[in-house]
N, C-alpha and C positions, 0 to 999 in steps of 0.2 A: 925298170922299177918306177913306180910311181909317187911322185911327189909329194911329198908330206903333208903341203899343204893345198892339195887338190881339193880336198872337200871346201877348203874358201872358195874357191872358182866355183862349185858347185851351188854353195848357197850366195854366192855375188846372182850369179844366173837368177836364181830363184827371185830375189828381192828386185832387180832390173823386172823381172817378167810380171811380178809382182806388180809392181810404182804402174806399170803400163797398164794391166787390165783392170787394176781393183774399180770399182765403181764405187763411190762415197755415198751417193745417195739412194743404194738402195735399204728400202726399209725392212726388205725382211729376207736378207741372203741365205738362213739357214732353216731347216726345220725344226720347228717351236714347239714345244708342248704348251697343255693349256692351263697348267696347273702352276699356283705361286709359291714362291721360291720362301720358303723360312730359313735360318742364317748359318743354320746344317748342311743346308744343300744347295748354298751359292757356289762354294768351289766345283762340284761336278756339272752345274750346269755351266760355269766357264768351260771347265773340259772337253763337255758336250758341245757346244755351239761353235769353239777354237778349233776343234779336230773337224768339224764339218769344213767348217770355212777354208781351212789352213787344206786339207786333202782336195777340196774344190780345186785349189788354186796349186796345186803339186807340189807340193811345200816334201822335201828331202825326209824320209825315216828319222833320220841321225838328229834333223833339226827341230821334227818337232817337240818330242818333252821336254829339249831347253827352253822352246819358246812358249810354248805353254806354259811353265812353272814360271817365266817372264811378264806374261798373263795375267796367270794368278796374282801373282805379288801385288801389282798394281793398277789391275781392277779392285781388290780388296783396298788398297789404299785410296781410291776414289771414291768409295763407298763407305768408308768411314768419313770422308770429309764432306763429300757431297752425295747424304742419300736419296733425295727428294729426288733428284737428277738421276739417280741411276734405280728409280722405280720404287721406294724403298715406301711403304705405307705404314705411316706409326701406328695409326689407328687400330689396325689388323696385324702388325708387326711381321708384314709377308712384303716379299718383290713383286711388283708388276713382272713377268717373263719377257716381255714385247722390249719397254724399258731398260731393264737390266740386259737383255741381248744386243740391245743396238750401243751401250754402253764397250760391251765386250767388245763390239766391232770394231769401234774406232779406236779401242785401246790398240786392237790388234794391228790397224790400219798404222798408228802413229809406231806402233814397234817396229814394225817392219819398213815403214821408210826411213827410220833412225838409224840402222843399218846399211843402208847405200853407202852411210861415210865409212871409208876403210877402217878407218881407227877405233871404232865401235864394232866393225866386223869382225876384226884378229881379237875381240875380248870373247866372241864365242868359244864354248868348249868345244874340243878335236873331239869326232866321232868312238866311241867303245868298241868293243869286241862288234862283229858282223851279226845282225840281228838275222832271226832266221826269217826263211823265206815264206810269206803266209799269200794264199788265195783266196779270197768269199767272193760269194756271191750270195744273191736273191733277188726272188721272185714272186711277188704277190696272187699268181694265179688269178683263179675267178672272183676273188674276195674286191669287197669293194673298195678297200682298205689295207696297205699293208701294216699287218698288226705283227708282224717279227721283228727283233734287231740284233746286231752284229759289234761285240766289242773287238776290236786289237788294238794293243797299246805295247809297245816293246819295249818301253825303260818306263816302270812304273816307280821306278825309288826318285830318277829325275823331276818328274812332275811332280812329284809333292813335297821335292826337296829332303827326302830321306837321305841323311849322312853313310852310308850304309856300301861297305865294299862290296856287296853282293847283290847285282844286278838282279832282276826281277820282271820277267813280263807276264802279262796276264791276254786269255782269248776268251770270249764269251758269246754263247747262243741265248737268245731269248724268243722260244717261242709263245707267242700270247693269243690269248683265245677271250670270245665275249670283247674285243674292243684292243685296242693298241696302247692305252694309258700305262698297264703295267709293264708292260716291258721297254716303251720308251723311258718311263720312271726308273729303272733296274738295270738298264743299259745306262745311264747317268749317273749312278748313283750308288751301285755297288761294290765299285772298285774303290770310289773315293769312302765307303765307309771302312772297306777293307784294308787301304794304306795307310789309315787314319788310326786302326785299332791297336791298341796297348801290346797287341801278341805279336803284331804281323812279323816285327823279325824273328821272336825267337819260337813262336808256335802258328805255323800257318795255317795248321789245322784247324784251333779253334780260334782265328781271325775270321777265316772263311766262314765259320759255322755263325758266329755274331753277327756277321756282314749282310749276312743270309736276312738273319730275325729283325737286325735294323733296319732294311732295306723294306721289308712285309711291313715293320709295324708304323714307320712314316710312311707309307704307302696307302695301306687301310685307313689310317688318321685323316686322311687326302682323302681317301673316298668318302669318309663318313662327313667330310669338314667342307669338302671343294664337289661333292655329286657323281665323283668319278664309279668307274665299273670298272670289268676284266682282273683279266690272271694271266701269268704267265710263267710256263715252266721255264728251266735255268741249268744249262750247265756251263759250269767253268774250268779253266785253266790258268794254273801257277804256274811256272816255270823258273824255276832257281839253278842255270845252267853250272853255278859252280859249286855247287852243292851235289850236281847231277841226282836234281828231288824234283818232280810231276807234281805238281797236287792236282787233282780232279773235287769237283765239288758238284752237284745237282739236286733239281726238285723235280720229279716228274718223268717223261717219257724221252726228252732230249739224250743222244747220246753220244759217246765218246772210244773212236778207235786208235791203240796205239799199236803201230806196224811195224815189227823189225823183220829184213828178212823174206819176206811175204807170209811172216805168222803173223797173225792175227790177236790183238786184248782187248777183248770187251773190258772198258773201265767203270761201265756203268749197269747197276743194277737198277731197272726205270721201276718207278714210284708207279702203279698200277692197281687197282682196287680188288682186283685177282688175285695180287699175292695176300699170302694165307696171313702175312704179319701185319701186313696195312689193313685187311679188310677186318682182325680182330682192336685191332687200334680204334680204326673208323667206329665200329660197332662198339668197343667201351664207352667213346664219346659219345653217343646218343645217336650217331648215323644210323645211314643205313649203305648197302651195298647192293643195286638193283642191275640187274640183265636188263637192257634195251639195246638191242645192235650187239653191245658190248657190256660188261662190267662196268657201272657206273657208280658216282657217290651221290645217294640220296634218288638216285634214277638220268643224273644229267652230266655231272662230271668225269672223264673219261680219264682223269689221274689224280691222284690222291693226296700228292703234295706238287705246293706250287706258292710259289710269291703273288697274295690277291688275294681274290675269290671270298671278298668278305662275306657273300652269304653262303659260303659253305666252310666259315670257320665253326668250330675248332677242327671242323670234321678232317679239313684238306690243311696242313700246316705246312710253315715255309723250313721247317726246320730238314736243313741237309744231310746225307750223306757224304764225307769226304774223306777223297783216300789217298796214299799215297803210293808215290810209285819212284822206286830207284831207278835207276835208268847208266847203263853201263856207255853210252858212247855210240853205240852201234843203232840204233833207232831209225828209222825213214823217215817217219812221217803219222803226224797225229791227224785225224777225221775228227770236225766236232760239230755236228750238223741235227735237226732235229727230223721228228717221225716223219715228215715231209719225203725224207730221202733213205728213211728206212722201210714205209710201206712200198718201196716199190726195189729196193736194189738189197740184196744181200752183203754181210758183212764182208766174206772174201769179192763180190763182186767189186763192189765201192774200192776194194783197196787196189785189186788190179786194174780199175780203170787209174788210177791215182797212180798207182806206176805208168801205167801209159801214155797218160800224159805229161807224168817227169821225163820220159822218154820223147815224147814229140815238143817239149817245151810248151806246153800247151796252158794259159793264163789261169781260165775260168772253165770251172766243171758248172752246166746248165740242166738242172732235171726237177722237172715236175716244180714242184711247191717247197722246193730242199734251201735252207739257210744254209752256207756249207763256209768250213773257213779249212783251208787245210795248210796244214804248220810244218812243213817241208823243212827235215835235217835237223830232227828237235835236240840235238846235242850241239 
């Protein structure tokens, strides 16, 4: 039987390897967007640039949304005292990003060597229930630029300090097209407006569905305010394991397989200018719906909704689909990858490779241009 208090020895480990590698002086450890932070979306970019950093550096499942909400707490309290310091421009009433990142860093840096002393160590919380087991990968192909990203977060009520006996994680695809702005912005940015929303415990449907439109419409405000471009489509995942409740949420072509069994659910019906209900939508609104290659909005956009795309608003809206899904127990394993890995592999093929490689213990599934996160044992 194992020790109750093994996971200390595991995160002693972490913060020893930690003190040893961190480098202090460097100025730009994580990847940065180029867009300024207004006072909405300081906590997701702490999120953002903690979880790069913290995952860089092997930082334990179990430890990082304690440390992250550790993070939060007081980089916000730095920032209230000292904002000049931590990038804060009155003038414009925006962060510098650069600024306020290197702020996060050292916060993070002095957290984790406060921890080396024992007696700060034992005040960590003991790890929860066993998070499930998640794989992603990605691949940028021939693009000059990767313009996809990849959310997993396994205790989303920890990091935002939710009081809340009901654990919560969240997975998210963000494929982005025309440029990587949106979907680096919506991979930062979505979850924290989703944890954040007035429903989120008691109706996660229409948290989801708000998170969606807040997420677009600070977004587009960025584009029209800061020069930015691109879109990107979105699908998500809830997970309320004691609830035994899915939520699925998306815009666009991205999609979502849940597997029990080796049956196969499509969870998602992809936003496409094809269908008969978006292309009379599109066309209320003054679009158009043009054959070039494929079914396009206006002649150029190949999905119909999506987080962005301000010049094919109102035509292409961010506004989601979300659904839910019981879930008895018995489940293998959720696919949430985008068209990347659906133009090329079939729905039952993708699922029995994914058995095959729970069978051969196999890390990361590699194909073509596919974001792929796959959520192994979703009960």
């Amino acid at each position: 039987m194992a020790n109750k208090d093994d996971y200390l020895i595991e995160y002693r480990q972490f913060f020893e390897n930690f003190a040893q590698t961190v480098n202090p002086n460097d100025q730009l450890p994580v990847r940065l967007s180029s867009y300024k932070l207004v006072n909405t979306e300081v906590v997701g970019g702490i999120i953002d640039w903690s979880t790069q950093y913290l995952n860089q550096k092997k930082c334990p499942p179990s430890l990082l949304a304690p440390l992250i909400k550790i993070v939060i707490e007081e980089t916000r309290k730095t920032c209230k005292k000292q904002p000049t310091l931590c990038g804060f421009n009155p003038d414009d009433n925006v962060y510098e990003p650069l600024k306020l990142m290197q702020t996060v860093m050292n916060q993070i840096n002095e957290i984790c060597f406060r921890y080396l002393d024992n007696s700060k160590l034992c005040s960590l919380p003991s790890p929860g229930p066993p998070y499930c087991k998640v794989s992603a990968y990605a691949i940028k192909n021939v693009r000059r630029r990767m313009e996809d990203r990849h959310v997993v977060i396994h205790d989303l009520n920890t990091m935002f300090n939710i009081q809340d006996t009901n654990p919560s994680s969240f997975y998210a695809i963000f494929d982005g097209h025309a440029g990587h702005d949106a979907a680096a912005y919506s991979a930062a940015h979505l979850h924290q407006f989703l944890a954040e929303n007035s429903n989120y415990a008691t109706d996660p449907k229409q948290a989801l569905r708000e998170a969606f439109l807040k997420t677009d419409a600070l977004f587009v405000n960025k584009c029209q305010t800061e020069n930015l471009s691109s879109g990107t489509t979105a699908v998500c995942a809830l997970l309320r394991p004691k609830e035994k409740s899915l939520y699925i949420a998306w815009v666009g072509d991205s999609q979502a397989l849940l597997v029990k069994e080796g049956r196969v659910l499509q969870c998602v019906h992809p936003h496409k200018p094809c269908r008969e209900d978006e292309k009379s939508r599109i066309e209320k609104e003054g679009g158009a719906v043009i054959f070039w290659g494929t079914w396009r909005v206006n002649g150029q956009l190949a999905v119909s909704r999506a987080i962005g795309d301000l010049e094919y608003k109102p035509y292409v809206t961010a506004t989601p689909d979300v659904r839910e899904i019981r879930l008895s127990g018995e489940e293998d394993f959720l696919i949430i990858a985008c068209d990347g890995l659906w133009d090329f592999l079939s729905e039952d093929d993708a699922a029995n490779t994914v058995y095959e490689m729970i069978c051969s213990n196999t890390a990361n599934f590699q194909y073509k241009t596919v974001q792929l996160i796959l959520h192994l044992n979703v009960c």
